[in-house]
ROMAR-408429 format. One record per residue: residue in three letters; x, z, y of N, C-alpha, C in turn. Coordinates in Angstrom, 2 decimals. Atoms other than C-alpha are relative to their C-alpha. Last residue first. Example, Ala and Ser with C-alpha at 12.3 -4.5 7.8 and 13.67 -1.06 7.14 Angstrom:
BEGIN
+--------+---------+---------+---------+---------+---------+---------+---------+---------+---------+
: lumvex :    n_px :    n_pz :    n_py :   ca_px :   ca_pz :   ca_py :    c_px :    c_pz :    c_py :
+--------+---------+---------+---------+---------+---------+---------+---------+---------+---------+
:    SER :   -0.82 :   -0.06 :   -1.19 :   13.67 :    7.14 :   -1.06 :   -0.77 :    0.73 :    1.09 :
:    ALA :    0.89 :    0.00 :   -1.19 :   12.30 :    7.80 :   -4.50 :    0.90 :    0.00 :    1.20 :
+--------+---------+---------+---------+---------+---------+---------+---------+---------+---------+
//
This chain:
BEGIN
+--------+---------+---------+---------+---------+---------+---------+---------+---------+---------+
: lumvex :    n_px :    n_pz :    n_py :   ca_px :   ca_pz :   ca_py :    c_px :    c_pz :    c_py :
+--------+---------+---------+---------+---------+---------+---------+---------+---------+---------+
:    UNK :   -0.17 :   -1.50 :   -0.71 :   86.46 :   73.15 :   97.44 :   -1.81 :   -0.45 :    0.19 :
:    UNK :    0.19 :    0.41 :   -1.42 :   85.93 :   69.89 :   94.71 :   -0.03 :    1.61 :    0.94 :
:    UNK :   -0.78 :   -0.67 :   -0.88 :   87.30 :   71.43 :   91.40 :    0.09 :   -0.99 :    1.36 :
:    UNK :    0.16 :    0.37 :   -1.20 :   83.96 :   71.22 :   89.85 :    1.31 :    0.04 :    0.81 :
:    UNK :   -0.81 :    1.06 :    0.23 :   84.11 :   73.15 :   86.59 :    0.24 :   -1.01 :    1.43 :
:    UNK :    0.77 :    1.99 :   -0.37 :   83.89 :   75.75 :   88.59 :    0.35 :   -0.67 :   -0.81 :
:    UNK :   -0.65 :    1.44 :   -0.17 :   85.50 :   79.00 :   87.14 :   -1.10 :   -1.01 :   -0.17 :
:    UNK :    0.03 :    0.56 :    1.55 :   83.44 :   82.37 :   87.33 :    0.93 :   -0.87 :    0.28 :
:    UNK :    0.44 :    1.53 :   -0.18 :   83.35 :   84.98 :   90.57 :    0.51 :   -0.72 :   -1.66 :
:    UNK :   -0.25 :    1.05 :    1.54 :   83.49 :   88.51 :   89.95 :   -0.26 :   -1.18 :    0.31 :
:    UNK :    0.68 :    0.91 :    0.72 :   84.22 :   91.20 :   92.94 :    0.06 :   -0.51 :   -0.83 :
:    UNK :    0.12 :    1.40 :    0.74 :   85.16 :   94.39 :   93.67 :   -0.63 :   -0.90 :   -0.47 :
:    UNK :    1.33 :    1.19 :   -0.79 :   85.60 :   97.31 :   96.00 :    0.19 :   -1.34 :   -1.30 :
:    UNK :   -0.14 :    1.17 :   -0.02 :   87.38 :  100.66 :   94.92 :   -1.14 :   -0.70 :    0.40 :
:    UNK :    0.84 :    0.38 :    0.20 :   87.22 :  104.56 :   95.91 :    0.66 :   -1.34 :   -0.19 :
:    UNK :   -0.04 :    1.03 :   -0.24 :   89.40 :  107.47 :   95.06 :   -1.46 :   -1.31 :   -0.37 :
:    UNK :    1.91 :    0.56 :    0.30 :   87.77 :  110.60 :   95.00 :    0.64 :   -1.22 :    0.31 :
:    UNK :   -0.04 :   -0.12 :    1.77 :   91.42 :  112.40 :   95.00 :   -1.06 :   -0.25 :   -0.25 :
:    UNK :    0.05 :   -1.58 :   -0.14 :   92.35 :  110.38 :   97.90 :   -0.09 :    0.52 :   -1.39 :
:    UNK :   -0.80 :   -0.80 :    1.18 :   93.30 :  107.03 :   96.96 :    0.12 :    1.15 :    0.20 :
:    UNK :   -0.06 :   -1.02 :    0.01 :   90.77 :  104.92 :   99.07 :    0.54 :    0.76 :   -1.54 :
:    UNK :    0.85 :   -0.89 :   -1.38 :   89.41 :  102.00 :   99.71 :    0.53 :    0.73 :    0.49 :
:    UNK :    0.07 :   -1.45 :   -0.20 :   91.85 :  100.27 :   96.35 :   -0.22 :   -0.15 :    1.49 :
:    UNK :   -0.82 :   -1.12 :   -1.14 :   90.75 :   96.70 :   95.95 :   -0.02 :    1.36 :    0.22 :
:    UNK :    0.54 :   -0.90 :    0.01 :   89.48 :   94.73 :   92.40 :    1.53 :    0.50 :    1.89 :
:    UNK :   -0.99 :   -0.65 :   -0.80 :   89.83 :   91.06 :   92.38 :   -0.97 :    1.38 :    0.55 :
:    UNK :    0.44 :   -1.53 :   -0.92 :   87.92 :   90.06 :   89.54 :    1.08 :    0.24 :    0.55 :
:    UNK :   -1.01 :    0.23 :   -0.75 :   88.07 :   85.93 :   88.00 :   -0.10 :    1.46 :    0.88 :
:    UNK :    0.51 :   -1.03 :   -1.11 :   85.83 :   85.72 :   84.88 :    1.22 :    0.02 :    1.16 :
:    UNK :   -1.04 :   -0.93 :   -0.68 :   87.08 :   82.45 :   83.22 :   -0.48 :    0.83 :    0.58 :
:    UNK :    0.36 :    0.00 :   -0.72 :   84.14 :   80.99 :   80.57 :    1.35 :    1.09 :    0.60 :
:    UNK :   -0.68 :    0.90 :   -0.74 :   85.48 :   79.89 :   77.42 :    0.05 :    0.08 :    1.81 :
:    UNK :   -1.18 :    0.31 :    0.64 :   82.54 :   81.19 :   75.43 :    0.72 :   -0.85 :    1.41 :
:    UNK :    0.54 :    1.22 :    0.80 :   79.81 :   83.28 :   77.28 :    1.22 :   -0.70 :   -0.15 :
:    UNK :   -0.25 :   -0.25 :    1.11 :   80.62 :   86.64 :   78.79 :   -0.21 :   -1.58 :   -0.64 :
:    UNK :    1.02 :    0.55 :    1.03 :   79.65 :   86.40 :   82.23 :    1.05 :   -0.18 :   -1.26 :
:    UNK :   -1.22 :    0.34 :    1.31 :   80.41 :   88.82 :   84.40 :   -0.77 :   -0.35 :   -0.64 :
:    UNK :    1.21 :   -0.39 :    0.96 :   77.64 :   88.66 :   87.93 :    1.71 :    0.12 :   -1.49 :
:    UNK :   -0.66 :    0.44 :    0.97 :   78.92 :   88.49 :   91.36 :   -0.10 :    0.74 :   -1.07 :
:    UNK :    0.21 :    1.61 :    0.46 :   79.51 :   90.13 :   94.22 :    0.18 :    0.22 :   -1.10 :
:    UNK :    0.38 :    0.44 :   -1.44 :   80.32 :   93.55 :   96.21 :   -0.56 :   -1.23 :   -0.35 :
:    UNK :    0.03 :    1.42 :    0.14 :   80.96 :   95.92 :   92.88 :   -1.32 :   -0.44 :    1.41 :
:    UNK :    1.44 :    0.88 :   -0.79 :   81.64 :   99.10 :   93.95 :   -0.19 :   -1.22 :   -0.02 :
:    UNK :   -0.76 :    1.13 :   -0.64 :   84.49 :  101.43 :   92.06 :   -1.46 :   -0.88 :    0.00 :
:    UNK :   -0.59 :    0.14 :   -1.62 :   84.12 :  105.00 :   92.24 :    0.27 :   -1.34 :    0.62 :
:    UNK :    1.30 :    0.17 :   -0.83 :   82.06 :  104.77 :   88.97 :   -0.06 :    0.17 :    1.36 :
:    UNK :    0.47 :   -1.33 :   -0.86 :   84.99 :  103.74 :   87.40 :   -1.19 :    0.23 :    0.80 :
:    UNK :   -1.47 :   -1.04 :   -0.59 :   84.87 :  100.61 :   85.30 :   -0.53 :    1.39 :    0.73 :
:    UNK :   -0.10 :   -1.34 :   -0.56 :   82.65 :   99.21 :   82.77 :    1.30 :    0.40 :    0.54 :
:    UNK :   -1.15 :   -0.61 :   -0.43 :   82.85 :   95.90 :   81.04 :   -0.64 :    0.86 :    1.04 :
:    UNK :    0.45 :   -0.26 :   -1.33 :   80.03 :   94.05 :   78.49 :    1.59 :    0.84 :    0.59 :
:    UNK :   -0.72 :   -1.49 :   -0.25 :   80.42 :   92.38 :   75.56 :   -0.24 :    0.32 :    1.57 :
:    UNK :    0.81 :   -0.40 :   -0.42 :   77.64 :   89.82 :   74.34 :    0.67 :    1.47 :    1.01 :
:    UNK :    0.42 :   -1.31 :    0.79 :   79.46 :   87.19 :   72.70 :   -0.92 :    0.62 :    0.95 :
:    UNK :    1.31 :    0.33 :    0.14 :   81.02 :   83.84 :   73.73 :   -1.38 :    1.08 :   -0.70 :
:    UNK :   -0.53 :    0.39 :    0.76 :   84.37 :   84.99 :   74.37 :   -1.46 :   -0.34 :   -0.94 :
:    UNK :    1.43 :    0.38 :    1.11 :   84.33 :   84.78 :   77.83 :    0.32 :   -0.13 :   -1.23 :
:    UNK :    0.42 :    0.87 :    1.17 :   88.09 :   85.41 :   78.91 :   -0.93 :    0.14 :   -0.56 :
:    UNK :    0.61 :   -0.25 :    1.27 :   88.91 :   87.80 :   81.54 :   -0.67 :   -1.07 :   -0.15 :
:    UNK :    0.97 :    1.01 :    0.72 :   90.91 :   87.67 :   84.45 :   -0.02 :   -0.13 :   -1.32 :
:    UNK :    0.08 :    0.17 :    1.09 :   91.86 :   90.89 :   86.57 :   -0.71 :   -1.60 :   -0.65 :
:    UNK :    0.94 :    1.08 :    0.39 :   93.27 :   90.41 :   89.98 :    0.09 :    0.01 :   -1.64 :
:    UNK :   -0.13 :    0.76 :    1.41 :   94.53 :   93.30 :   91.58 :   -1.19 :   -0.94 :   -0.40 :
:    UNK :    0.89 :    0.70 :    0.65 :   94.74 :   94.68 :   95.60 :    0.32 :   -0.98 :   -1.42 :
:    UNK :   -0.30 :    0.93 :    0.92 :   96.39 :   97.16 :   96.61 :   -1.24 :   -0.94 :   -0.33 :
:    UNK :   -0.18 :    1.82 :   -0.74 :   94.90 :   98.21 :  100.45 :    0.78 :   -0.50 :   -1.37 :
:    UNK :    1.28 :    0.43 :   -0.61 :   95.13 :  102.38 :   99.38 :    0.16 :   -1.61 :    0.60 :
:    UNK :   -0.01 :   -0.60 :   -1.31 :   97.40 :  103.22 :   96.71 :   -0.90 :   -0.77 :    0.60 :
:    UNK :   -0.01 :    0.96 :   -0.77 :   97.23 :  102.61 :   92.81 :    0.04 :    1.26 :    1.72 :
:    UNK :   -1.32 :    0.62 :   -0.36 :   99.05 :  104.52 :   89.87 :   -0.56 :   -1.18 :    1.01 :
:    UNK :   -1.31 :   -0.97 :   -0.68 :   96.28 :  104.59 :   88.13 :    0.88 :   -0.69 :    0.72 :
:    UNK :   -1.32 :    0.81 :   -0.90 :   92.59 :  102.76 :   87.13 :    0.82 :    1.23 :   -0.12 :
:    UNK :   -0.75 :   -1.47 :   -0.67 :   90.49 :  103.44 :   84.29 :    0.85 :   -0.59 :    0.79 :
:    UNK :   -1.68 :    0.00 :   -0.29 :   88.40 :  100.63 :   82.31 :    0.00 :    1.58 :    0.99 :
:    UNK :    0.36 :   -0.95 :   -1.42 :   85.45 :  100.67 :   79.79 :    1.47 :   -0.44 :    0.64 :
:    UNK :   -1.48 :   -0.32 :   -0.85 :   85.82 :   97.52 :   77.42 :   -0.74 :    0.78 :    1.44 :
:    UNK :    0.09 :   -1.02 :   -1.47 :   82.68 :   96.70 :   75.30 :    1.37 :    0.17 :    0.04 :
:    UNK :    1.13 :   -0.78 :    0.12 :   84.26 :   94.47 :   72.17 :    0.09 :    0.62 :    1.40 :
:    UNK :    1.18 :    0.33 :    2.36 :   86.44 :   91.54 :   70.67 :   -0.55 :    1.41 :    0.52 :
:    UNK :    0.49 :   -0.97 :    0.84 :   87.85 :   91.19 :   74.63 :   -0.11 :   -0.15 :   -0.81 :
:    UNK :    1.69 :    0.10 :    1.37 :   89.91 :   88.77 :   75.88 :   -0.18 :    0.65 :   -0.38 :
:    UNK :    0.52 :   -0.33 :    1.23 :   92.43 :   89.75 :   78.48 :   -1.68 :   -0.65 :   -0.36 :
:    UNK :    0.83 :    0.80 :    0.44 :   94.56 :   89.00 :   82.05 :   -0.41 :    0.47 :   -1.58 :
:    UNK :    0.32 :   -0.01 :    1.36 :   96.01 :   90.81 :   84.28 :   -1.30 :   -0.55 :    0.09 :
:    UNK :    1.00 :    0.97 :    0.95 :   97.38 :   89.77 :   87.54 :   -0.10 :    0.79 :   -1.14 :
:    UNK :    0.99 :    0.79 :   -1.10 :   99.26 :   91.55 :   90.11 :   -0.78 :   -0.36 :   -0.82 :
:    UNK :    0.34 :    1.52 :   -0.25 :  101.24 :   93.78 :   87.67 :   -0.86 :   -0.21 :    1.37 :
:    UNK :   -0.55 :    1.06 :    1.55 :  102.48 :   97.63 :   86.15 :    0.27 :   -1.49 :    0.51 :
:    UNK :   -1.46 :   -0.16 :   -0.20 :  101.92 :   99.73 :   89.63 :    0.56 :   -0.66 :   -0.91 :
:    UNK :    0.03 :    0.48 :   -0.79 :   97.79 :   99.39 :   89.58 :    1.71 :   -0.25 :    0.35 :
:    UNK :   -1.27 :   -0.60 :   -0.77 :   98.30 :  100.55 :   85.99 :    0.49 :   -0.77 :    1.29 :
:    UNK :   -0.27 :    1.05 :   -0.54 :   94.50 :   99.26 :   84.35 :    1.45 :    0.76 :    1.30 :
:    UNK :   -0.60 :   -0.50 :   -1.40 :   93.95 :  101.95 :   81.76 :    0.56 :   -1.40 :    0.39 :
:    UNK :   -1.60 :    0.63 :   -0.30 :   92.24 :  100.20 :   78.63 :   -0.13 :    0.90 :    1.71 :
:    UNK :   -0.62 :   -0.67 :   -1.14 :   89.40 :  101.82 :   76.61 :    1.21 :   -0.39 :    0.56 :
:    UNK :    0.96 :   -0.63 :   -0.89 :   87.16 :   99.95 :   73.92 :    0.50 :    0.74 :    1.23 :
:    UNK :    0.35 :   -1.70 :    0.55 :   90.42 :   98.00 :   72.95 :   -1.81 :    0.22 :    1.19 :
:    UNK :    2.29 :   -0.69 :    0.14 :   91.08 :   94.25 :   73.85 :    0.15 :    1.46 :   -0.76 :
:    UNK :    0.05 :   -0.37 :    1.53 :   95.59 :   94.49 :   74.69 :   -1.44 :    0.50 :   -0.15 :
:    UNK :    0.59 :   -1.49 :    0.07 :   96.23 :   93.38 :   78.44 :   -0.63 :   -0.17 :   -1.52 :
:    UNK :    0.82 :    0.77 :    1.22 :   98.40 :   90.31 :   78.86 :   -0.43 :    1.21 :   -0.28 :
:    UNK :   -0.33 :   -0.73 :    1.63 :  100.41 :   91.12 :   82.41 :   -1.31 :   -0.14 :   -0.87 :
:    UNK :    1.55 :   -0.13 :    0.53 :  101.29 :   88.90 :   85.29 :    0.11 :    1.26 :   -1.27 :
:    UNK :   -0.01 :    0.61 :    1.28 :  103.82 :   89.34 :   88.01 :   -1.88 :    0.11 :   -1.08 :
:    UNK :    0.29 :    1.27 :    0.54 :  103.98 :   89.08 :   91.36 :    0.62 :    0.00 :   -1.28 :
:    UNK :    1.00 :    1.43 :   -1.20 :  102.90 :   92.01 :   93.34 :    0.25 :   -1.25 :   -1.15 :
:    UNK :    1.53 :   -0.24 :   -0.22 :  103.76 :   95.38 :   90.70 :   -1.01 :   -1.50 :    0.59 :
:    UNK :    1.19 :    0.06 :    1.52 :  107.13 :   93.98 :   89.97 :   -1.65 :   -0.58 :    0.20 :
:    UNK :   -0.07 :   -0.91 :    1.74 :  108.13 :   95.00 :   93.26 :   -0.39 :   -1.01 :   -1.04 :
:    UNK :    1.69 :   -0.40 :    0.24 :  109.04 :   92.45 :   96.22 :   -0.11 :    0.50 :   -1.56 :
:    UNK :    0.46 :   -1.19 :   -0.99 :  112.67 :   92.20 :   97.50 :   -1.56 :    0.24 :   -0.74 :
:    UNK :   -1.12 :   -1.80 :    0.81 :  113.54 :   89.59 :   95.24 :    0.05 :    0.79 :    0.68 :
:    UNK :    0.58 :   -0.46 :    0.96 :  110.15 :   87.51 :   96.26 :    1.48 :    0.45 :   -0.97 :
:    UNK :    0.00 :    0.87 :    1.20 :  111.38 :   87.28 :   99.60 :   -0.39 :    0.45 :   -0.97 :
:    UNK :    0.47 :   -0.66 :    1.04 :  110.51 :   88.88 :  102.92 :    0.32 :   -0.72 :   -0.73 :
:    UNK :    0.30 :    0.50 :    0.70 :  112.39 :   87.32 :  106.19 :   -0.17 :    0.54 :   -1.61 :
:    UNK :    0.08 :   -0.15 :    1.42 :  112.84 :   89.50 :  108.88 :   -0.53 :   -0.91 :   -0.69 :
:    UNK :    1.33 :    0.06 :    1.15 :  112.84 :   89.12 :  112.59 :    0.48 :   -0.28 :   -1.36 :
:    UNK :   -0.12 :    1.14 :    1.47 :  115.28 :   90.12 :  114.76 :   -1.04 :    0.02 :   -0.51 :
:    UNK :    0.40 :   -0.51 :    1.29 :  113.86 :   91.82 :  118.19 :    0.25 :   -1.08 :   -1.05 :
+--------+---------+---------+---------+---------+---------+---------+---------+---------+---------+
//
């Protein structure tokens, strides 16, 4: 049996790139667009997922902007950890996973912050 070697020109879009998401009260998060997004809010931010399948996994990071805003996603999606903190400068770090892409799709996600600390 040959074995295969994967490279990153073979691999979609979707896995390794980033994308700069635009603050609005409503943003669709296009599990098929990026790997990474990233945004600062200037107010509440509900989100919406699409365009995902089951085992993607995305990493949103959001920018404290020393305020009070808050974020909302689907109510199919289950936060497992971890608090969002809003306060200036502060990195939120969310890796969200699709469960399930039936038509009740479900997600899993956490929030961890940035250490200053970069001892592991």
């Amino acid at each position: 049996m040959s074995r295969t070697r994967i490279t990153t020109s073979v691999i979609s879009d979707e896995f390794q790139t980033r994308h700069s998401l635009t603050a609005a009260a409503a943003i669709n998060l296009d599990f098929d667009s990026a790997q990474v997004f990233t945004l600062t809010p200037n107010q509440n931010t509900t989100f919406t997922f699409s365009d995902y399948i089951v085992g993607m996994v995305k990493i949103l990071r959001i920018n404290g902007t020393g305020g009070t805003k808050t974020l909302t996603f689907p109510t199919t999606a289950y936060k497992i950890g971890g608090t969002y903190d809003d306060a200036a400068n502060i990195k939120n770090f969310i890796q969200i996973v699709c469960t399930d892409d039936s038509a009740n799709p479900v997600y899993m996600y956490s929030i961890a912050t940035y250490a200053s600390d970069p001892t592991p």
